[in-house]
DSSP file (Angstrom, degrees, kcal/mol; ACC not computed):
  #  RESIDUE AA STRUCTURE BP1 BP2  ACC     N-H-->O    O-->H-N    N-H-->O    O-->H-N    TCO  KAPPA ALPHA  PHI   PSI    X-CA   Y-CA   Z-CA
    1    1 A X              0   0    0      0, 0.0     2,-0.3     0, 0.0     0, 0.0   0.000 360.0 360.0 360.0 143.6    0.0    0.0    0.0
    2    2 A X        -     0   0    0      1,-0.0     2,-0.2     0, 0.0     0, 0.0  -0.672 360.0-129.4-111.6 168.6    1.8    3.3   -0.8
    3    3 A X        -     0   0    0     -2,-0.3     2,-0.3    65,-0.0    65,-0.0  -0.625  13.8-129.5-111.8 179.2    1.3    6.1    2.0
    4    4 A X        -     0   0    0     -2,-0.2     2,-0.8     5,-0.0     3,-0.1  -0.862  11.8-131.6-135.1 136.1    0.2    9.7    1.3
    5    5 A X    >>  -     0   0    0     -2,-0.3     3,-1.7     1,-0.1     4,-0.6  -0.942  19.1-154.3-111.7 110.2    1.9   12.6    2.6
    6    6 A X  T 34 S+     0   0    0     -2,-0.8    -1,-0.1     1,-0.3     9,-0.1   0.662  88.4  57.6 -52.5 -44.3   -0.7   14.6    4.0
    7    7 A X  T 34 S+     0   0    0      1,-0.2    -1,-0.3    -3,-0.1     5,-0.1   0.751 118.4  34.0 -75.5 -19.1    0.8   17.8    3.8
    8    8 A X  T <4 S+     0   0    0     -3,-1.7     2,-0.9     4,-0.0    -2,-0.2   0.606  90.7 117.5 -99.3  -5.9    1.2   17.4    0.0
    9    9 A X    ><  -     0   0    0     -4,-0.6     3,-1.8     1,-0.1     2,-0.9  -0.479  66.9-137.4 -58.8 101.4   -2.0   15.4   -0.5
   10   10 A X  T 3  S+     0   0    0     -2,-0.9     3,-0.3     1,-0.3    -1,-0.1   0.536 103.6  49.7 -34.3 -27.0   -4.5   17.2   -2.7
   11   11 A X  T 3> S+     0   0    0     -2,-0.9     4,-1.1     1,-0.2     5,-0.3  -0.024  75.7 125.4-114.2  18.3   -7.8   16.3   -0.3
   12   12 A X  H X>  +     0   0    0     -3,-1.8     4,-2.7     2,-0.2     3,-1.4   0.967  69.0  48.8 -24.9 -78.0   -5.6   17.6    2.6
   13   13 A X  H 3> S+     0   0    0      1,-0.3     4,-2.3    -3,-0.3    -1,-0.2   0.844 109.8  49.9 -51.2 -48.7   -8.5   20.2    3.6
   14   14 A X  H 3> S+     0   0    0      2,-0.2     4,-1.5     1,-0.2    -1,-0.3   0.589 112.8  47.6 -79.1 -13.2  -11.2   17.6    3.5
   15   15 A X  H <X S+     0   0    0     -3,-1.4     4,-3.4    -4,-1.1     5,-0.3   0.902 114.1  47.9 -80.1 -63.1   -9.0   15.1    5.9
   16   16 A X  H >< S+     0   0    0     -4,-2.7     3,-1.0    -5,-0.3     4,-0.3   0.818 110.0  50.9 -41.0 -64.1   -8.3   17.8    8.1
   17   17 A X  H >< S+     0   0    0     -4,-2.3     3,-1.1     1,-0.2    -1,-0.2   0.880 120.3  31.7 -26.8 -90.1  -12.0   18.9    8.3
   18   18 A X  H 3< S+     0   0    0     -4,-1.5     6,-0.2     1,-0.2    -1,-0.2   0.302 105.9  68.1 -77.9   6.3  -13.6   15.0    9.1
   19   19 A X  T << S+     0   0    0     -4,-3.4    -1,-0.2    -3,-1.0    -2,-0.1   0.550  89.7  64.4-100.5  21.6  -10.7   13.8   11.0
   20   20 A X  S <  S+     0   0    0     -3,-1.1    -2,-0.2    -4,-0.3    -3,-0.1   0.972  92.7  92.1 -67.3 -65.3  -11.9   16.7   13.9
   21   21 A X  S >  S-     0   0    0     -4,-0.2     3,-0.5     1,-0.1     0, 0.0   0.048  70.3-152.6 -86.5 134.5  -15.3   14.4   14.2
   22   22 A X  T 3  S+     0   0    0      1,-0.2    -1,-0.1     0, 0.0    -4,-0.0   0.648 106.5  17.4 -89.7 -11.8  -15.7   11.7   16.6
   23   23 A X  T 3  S-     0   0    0      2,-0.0    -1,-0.2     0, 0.0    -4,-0.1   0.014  86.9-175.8-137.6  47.1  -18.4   10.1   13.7
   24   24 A X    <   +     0   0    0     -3,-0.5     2,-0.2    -6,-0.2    -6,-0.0  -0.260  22.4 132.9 -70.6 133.0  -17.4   12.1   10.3
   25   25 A X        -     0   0    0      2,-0.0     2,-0.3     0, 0.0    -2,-0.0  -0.933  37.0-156.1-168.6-179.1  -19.6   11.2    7.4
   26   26 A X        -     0   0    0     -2,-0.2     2,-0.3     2,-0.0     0, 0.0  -0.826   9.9-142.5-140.1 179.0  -21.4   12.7    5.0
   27   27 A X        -     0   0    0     -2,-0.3     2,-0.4     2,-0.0    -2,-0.0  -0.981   9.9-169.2-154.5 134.0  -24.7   11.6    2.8
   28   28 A X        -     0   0    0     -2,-0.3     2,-0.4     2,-0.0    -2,-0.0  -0.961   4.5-167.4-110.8 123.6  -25.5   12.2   -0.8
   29   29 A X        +     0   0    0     -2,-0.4     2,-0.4     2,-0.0    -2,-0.0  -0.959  19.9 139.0-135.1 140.4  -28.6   11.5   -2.1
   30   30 A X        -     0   0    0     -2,-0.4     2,-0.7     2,-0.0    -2,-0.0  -0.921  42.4 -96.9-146.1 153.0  -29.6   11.4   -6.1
   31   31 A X        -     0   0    0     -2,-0.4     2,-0.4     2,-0.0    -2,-0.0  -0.806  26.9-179.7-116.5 151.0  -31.2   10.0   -8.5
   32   32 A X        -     0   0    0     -2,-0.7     2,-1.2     2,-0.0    -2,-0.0  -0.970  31.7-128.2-130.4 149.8  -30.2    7.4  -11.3
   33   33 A X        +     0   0    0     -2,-0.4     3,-0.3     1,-0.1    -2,-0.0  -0.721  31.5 175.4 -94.7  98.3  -32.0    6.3  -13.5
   34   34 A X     >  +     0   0    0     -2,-1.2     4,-2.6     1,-0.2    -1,-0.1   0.045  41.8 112.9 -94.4  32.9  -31.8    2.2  -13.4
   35   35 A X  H  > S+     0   0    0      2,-0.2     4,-1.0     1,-0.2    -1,-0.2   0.958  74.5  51.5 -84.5 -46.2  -34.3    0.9  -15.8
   36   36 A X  H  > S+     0   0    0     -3,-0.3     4,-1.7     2,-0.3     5,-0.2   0.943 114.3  50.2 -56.0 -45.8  -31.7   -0.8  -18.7
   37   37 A X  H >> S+     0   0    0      1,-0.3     3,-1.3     2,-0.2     4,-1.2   0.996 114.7  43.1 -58.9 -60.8  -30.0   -2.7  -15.6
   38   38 A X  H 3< S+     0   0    0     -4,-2.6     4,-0.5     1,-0.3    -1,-0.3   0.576 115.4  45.9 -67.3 -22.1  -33.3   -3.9  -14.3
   39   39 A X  H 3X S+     0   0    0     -4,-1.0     4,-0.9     2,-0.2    -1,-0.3   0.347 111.3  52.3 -78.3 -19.9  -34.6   -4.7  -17.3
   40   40 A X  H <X S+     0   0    0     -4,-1.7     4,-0.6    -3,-1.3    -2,-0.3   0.542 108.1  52.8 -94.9 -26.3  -31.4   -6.5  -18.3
   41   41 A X  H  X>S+     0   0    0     -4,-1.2     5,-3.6    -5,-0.2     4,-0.8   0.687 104.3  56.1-107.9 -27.6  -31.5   -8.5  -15.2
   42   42 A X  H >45S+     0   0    0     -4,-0.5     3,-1.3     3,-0.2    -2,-0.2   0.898 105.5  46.9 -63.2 -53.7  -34.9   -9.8  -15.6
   43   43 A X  H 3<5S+     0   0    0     -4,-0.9    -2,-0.2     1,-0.2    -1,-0.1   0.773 112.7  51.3 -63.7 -17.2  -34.6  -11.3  -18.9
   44   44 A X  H 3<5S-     0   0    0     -4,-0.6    -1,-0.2     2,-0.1    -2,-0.2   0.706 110.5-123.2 -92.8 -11.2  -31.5  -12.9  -17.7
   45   45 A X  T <<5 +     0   0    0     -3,-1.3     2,-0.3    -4,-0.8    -3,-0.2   0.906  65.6 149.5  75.2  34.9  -33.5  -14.4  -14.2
   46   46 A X      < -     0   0    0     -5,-3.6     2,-0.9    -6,-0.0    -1,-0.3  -0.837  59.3-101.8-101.6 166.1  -30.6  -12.3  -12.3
   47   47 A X    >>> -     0   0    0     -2,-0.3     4,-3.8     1,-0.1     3,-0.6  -0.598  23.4-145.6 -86.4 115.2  -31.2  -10.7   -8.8
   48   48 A X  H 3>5S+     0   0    0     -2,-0.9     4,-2.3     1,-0.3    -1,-0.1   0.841  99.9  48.0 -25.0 -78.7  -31.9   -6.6   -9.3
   49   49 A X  H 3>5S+     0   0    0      2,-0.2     4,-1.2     1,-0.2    -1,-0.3   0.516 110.6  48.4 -55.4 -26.3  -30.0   -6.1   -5.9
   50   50 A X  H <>5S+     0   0    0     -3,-0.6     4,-1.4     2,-0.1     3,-0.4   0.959 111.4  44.2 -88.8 -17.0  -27.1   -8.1   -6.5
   51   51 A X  H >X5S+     0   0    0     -4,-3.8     4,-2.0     1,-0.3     3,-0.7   0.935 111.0  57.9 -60.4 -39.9  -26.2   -7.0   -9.7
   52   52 A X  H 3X<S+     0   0    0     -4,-2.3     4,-0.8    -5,-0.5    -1,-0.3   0.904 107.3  47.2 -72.8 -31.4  -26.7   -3.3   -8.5
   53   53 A X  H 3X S+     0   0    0     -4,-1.2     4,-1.0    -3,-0.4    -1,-0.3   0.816 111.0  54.7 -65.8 -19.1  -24.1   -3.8   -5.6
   54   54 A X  H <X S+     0   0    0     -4,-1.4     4,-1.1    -3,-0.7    -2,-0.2   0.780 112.3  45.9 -60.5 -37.3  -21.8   -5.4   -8.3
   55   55 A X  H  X S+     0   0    0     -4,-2.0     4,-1.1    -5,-0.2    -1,-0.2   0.709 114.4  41.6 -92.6 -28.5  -22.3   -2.3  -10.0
   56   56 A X  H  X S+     0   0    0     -4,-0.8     4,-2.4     2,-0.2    -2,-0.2   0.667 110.1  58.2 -93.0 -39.4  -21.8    0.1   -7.3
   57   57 A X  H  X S+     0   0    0     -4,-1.0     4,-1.5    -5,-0.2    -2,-0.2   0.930 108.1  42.1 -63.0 -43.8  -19.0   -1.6   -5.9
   58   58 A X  H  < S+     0   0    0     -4,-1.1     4,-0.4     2,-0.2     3,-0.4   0.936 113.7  55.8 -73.3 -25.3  -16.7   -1.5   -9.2
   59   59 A X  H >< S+     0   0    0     -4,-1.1     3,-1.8     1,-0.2    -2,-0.2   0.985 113.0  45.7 -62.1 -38.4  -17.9    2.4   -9.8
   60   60 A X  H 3< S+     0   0    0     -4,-2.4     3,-0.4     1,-0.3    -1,-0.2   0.528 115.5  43.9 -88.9  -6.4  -16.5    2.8   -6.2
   61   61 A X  T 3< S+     0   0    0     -4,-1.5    -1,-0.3    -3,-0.4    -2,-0.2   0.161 104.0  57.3-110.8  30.0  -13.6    1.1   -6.7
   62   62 A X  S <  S+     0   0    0     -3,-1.8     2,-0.5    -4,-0.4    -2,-0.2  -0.200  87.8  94.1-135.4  27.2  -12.6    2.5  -10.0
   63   63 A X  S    S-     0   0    0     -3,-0.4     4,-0.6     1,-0.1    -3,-0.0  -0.949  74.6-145.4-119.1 111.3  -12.8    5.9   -8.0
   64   64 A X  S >  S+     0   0    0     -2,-0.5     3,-1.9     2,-0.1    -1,-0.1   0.938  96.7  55.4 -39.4 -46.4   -8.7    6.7   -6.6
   65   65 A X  T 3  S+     0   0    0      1,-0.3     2,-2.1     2,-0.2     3,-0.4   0.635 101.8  54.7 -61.5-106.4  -10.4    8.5   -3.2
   66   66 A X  T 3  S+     0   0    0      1,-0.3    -1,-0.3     2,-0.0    -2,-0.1  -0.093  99.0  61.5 -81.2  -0.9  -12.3    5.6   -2.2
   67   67 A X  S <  S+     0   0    0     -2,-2.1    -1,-0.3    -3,-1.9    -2,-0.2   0.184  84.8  92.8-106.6   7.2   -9.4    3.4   -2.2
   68   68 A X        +     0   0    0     -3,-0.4     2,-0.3    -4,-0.1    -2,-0.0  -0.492  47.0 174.2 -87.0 159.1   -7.5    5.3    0.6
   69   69 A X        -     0   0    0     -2,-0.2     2,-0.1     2,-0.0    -2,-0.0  -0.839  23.9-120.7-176.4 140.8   -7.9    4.2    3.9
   70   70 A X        -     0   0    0     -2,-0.3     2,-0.5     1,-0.0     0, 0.0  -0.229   4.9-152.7 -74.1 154.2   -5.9    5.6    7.4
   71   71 A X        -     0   0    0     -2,-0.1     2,-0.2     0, 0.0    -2,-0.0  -0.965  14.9-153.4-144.2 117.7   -4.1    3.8    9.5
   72   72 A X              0   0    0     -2,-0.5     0, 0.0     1,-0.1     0, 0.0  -0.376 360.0 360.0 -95.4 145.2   -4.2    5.5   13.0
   73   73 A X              0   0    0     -2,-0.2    -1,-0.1     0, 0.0     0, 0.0   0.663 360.0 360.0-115.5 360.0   -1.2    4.9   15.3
């Protein structure tokens, strides 16, 4: 795992900001429009819900931020 030097890191402010918080999170809410997936998953006799965590999972790991993670000492 390669480390991040904090002081150079780009998302600096935003660490600094939620690592104040004894419970930092935040919540987004949107809409997507999921009708080709669901419709795709019916003809094939797959389950709606897992293919939509399959799908959510690679978006979120094909995002660089969402692959950091802190290591407290």
């Amino acid at each position: 795992m390669k480390k991040i030097d904090i002081d150079l890191w780009g998302r600096k402010e935003l660490f600094d900001f939620f690592s104040k918080m004894s419970q930092p999170f935040y919540s987004v809410t949107f809409t997507v429009d999921v009708t080709k997936i669901y419709n795709y998953v019916k003809r094939k006799g797959l389950s709606f819900y897992y293919a939509l965590v399959y799908l959510c999972t690679e978006a979120v790991n094909d995002t660089e931020a969402f692959r950091c993670k802190c290591q407290w000492n």
